[in-house]
C-alpha positions in Angstrom: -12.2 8.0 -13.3 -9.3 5.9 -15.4 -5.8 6.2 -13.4 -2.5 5.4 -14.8 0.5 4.9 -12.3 4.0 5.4 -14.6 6.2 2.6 -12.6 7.0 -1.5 -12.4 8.1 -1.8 -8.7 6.8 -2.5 -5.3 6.0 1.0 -4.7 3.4 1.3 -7.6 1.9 -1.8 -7.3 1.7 -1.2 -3.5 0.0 2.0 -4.3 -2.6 0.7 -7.1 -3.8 -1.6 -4.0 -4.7 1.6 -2.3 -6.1 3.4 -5.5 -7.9 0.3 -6.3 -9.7 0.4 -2.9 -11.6 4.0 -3.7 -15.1 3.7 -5.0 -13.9 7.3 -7.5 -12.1 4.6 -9.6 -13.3 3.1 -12.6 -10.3 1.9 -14.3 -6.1 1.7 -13.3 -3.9 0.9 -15.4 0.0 0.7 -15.2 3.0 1.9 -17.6 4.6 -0.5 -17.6 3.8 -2.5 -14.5 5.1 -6.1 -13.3 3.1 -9.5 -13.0 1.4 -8.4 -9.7 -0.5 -4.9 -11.2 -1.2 -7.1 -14.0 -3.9 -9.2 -11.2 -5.3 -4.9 -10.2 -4.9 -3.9 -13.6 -4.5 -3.3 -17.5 -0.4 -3.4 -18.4 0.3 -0.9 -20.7 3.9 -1.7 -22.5 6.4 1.7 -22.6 9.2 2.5 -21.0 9.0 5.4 -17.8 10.8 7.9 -20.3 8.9 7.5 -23.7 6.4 10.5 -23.1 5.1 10.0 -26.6 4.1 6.9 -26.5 2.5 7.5 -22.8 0.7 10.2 -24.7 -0.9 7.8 -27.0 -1.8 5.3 -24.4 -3.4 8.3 -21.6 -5.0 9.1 -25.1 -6.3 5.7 -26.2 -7.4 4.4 -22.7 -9.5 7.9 -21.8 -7.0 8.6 -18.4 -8.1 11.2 -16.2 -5.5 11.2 -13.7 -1.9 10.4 -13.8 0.3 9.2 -10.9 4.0 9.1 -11.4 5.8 6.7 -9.2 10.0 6.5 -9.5 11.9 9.8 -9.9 13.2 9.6 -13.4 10.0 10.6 -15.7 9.6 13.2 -13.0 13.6 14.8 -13.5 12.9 14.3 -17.0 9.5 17.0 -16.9 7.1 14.0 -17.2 4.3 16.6 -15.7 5.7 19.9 -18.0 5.1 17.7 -21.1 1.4 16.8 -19.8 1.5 20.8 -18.7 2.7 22.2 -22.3 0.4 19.7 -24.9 -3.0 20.5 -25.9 -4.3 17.2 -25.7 -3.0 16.6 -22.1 -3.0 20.1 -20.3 -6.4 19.1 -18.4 -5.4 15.6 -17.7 -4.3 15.7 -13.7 -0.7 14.6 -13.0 0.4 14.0 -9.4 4.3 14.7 -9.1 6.2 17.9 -9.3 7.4 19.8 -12.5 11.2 19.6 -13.6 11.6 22.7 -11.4 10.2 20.7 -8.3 11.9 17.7 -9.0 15.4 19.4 -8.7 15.4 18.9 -5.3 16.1 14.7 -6.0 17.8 15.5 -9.2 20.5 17.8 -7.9 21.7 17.3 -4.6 23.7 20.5 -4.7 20.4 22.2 -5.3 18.6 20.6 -2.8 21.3 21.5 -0.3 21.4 24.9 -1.7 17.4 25.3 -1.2 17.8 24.1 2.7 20.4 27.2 3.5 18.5 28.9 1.9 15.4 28.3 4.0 17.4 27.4 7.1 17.0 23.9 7.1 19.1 21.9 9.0 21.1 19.7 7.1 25.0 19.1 7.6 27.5 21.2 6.3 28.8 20.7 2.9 30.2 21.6 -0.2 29.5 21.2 -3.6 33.2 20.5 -6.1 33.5 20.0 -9.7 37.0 19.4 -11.6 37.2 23.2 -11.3 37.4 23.6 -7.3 39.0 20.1 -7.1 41.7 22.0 -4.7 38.8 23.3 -2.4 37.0 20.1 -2.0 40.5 18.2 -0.6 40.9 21.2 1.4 37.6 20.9 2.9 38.2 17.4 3.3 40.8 18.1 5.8 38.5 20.2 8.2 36.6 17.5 8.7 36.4 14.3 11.0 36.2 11.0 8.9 33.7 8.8 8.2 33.8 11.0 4.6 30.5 11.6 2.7 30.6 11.6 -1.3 27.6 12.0 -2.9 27.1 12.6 -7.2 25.0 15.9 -7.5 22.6 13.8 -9.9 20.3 10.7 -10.4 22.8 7.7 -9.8 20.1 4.9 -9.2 20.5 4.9 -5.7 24.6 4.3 -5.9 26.1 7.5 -5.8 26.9 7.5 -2.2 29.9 6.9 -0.7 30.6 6.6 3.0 34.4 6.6 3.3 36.7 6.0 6.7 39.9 7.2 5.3 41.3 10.7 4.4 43.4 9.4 1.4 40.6 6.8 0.3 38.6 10.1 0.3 40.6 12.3 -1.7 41.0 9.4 -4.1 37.2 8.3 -4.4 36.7 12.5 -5.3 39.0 12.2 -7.9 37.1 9.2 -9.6 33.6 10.3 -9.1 34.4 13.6 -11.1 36.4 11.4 -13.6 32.9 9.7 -14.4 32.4 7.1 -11.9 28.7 7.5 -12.3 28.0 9.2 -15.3 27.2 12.6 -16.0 26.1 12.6 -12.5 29.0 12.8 -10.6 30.2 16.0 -13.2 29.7 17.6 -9.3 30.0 16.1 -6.5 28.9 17.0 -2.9 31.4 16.7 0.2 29.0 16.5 3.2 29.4 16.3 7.3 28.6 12.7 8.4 25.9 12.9 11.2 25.6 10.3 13.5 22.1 8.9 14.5 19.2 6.9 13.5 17.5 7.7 9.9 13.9 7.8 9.6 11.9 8.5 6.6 9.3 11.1 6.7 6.3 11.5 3.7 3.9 14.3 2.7 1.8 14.9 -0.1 0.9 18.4 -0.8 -0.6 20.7 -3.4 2.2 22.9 -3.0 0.4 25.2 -0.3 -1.1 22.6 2.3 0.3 19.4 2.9 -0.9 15.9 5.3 1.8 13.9 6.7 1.4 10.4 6.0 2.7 7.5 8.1 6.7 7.7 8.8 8.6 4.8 8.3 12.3 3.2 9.0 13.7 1.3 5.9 16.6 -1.3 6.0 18.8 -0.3 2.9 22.1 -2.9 4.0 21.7 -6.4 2.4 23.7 -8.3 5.2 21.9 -8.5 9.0 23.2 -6.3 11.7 23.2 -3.4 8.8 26.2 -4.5 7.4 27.2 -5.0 3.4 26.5 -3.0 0.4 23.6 -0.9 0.3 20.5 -1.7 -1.5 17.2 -0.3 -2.5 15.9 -1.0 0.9 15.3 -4.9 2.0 11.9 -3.8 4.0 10.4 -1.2 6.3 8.3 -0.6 9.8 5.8 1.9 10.5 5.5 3.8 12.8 8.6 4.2 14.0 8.8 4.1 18.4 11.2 7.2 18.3 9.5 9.6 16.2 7.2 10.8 19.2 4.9 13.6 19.5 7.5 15.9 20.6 9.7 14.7 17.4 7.5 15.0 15.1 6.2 18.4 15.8 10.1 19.6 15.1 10.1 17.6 11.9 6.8 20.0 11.1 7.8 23.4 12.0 11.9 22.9 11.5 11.7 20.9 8.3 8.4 20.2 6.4 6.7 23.8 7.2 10.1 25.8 5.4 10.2 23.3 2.5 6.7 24.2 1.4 6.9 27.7 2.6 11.0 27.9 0.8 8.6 26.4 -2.6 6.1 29.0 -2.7 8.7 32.0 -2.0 10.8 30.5 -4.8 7.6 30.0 -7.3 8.2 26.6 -7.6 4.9 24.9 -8.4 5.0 21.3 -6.7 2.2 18.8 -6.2 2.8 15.5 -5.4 5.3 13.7 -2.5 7.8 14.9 -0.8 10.1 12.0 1.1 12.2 13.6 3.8 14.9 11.6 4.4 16.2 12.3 7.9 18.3 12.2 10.3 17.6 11.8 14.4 20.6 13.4 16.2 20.3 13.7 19.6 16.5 14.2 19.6 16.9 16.6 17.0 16.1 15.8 13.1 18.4 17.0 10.2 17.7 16.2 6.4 20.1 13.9 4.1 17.9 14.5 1.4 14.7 14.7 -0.6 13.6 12.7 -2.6 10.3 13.9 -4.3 7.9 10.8 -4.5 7.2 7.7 -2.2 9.8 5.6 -0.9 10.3 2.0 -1.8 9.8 -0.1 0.0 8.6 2.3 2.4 5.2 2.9 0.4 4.8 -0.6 0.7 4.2 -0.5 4.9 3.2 3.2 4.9 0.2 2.5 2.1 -1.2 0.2 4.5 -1.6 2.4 7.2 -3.5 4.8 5.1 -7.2 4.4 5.8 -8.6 7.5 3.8 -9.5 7.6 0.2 -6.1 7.8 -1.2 -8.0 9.0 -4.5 -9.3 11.4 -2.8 -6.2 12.7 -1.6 -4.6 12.3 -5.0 -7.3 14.8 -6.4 -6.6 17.5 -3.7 -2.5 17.3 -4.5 -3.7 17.5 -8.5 -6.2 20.3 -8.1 -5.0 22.7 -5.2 -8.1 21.3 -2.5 -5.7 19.8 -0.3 -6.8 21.5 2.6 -10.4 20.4 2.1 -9.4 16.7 2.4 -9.4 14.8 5.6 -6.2 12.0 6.5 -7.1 9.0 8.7 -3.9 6.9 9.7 -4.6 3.2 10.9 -3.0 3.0 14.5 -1.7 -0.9 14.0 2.0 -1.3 12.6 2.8 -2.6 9.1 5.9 -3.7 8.3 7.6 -5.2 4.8 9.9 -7.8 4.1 11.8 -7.5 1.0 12.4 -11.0 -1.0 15.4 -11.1 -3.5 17.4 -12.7 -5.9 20.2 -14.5 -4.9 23.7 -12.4 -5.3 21.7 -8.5 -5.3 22.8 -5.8 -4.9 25.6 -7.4 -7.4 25.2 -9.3 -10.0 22.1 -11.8 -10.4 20.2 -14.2 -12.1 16.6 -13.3 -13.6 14.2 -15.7 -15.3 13.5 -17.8 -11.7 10.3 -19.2 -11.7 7.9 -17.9 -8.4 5.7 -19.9 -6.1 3.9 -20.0 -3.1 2.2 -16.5 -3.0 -1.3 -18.0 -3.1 -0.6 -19.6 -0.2 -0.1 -16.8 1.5 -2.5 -16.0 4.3 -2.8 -12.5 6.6 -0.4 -11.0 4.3 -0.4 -8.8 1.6 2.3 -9.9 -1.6 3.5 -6.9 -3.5 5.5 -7.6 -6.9 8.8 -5.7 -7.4 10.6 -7.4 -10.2 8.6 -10.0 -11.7 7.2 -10.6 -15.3 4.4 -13.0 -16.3 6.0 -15.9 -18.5 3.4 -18.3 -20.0 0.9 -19.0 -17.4 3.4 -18.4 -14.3 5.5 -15.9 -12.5 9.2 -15.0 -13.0 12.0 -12.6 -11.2 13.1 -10.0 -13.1 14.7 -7.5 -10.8 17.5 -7.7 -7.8 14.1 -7.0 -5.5 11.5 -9.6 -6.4 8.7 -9.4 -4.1 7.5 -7.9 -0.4 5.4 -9.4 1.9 3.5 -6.5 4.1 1.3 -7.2 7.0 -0.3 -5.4 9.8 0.4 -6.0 13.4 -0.9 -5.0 17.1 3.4 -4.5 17.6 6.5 -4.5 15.5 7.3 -8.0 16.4 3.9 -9.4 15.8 3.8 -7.9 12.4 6.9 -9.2 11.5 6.5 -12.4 12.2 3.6 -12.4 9.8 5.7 -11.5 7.0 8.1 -13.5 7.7 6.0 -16.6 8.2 5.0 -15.9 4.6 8.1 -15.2 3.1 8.6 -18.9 3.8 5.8 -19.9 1.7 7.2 -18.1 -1.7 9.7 -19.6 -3.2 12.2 -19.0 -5.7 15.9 -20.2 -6.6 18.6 -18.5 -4.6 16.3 -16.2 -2.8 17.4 -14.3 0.2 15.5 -11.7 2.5 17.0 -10.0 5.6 15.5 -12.1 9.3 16.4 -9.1 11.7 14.5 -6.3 10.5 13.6 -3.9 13.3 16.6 -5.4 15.4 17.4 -1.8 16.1 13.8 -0.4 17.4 
């Protein structure tokens, strides 16, 4: 069949290796893709959100299946366009409906949906400029650090983890006066829980589910966690303390009720479900959904994947989920995020890229890169990862970072102490 993945980052290109790998695939293309798909695949120039032109290009090229990769064309009701035109009703999309994708788009939903379903999750509450007085009240019942979150899509910046009641108070004020948008129109106060994070990914057809491989991303750009957050600067799978015994809470506590809380509320989802969570105490609580892959989480958890991933891809598209079998490769696979000099602030773009066919025991996936001429530029804060596999964390790692060595570009930086807290 012809595949088009709707993305230009590590994650998509990451997984078109895996798509790429299954014998059910005749052609993949990418919407818009980066210089790296452009080696797996046929470019295809739109941007995530212009569903008519995607129209004309699943149209043109004969695409069978559609995999959505970043969460924007999925908040938008990417898959209820496909669902409500004639031309594209029997093409297969993987990623939820605009009803499913609530649960990344609106963070007061998604908190709303774990009460709901008795999820755990920390306490909050949601305030708009018309319960301002509330939200500084509840403010005060609360021990600092202070979490501020904007209700809506912010790009991965609408978090704020604040130490002081005043700064607090303040910060509220200027996320509701537009600080990011129409997204922080609400805001949500939240408990800050202390522990380790670890993401957690299914994909489902909305009644059965498989877990793939969990991972633990690095989203600080300084070592030692410390600086202004990114979009992650690399990721290790497994991860040592989601055991047995963990897991099998994530399952029943948090993963079972979220597909269960879907079906009871007629919400028809196919597609990922990224649980971000929270290990406290031995216990895990959800900061939030997200609802597709993680990047650059997809990027070490792909490779761990040993199934057809097509095949698993068709059962989230067509309801056969539960007919399709999961195998997970045992080794660790870790990331290392190359960027541009001066990310998560401001940066320059247009650096010319070497090295990465030099690279040897490693897999090079493209983030922000563009072909110019007949060689490879940055075009993005994140620029490249280098995944490899590995008998132990350490091993792996120093893989990837042997690698990351080779490539070069001006000014770029990558983080040296990943996993320094496993």
């Amino acid at each position: 069949m012809n595949i088009l993945i709707i993305g230009s980052g590590g994650r998509e290109h990451a997984l078109g290796w895996k798509i790429k790998q299954s014998s059910k695939v005749e052609k993949l293309f990418f919407a818009p893709g980066n210089a790296g798909t452009s080696e797996i695949g046929t470019n295809l120039e739109t941007s995530v959100s212009d569903f008519q032109l995607i129209k004309k290009l699943v149209l043109d090229n004969q695409i069978n299946m559609v995999v959505v990769g970043p969460e924007v064309p999925l908040v938008e009701g990417i898959h209820d366009y496909f669902a409500g035109d004639e031309m594209l009703k029997n093409i297969k999309v993987v990623g939820p409906k605009k009803a499913g994708a609530l649960l990344e788009g609106s963070k007061d939903f998604a908190k709303d949906f774990m009460l709901r379903n008795n999820i755990p999750t920390a306490r909050y509450l949601t305030v708009s400029s018309e319960n301002l007085k509330e939200g500084t009240a509840f403010l005060k019942t609360m021990t600092p650090p202070f979490v501020l979150k904007a209700d809506g899509l912010a790009a991965g910046k609408g978090v704020l983890i604040i130490d002081s009641l005043e700064e607090a108070e303040k910060s509220l004020k200027e996320m509701l006066g537009g600080q990011f948008g129409a997204a922080s129109s609400k805001v949500v106060i939240e408990e800050f829980l202390s522990g380790v994070e670890v993401s957690v990914f299914v994909i489902t057809d909305g009644k059965s589910y498989k877990i793939l491989p969990e991972a633990k991303d690095y989203k600080r750009i300084g070592e030692g966690d410390t600086g202004l957050n990114t979009g992650g600067m690399g990721a290790i799978s497994p991860v040592p303390f989601a055991t047995p015994e963990f897991m099998e809470k994530v399952e029943t506590r948090i993963i079972q009720p979220t597909i269960n809380g879907l079906q009871k509320e007629n919400i028809e989802y196919n597609g990922f479900i990224f649980f971000g969570l929270i290990n406290v105490n031995g216990n895990p609580f959800v900061i939030e959904y997200n609802v597709r892959m993680g990047d650059p989480e997809t990027e070490a958890v792909i490779l761990r994947v040993k199934s057809d991933f097509v095949d698993l891809l068709e059962g989230a598209a067509t309801g056969t989920l539960h007919e399709k079998n999961i195998e997970i490769d045992p080794r660790t696979a870790v990331t290392v995020m190359l960027v541009s000099g001066g990310y998560p602030g401001s940066y320059e773009k247009g650096k010319k890229i070497t090295g990465t066919g030099n690279v040897e025991n490693s897999i090079v996936f493209h983030a922000g890169t563009q072909s110019h001429g007949n060689h490879v530029v940055t075009s993005g804060g994140r620029v490249i990862s280098v995944s490899s596999y590995g008998l132990s964390v350490k091993e792996a790692l120093e893989i990837s970072y042997k690698n990351a060595e080779i490539i070069h570009f001006d000014k770029k930086y990558y983080r040296k102490d990943l996993g320094f807290d496993l």
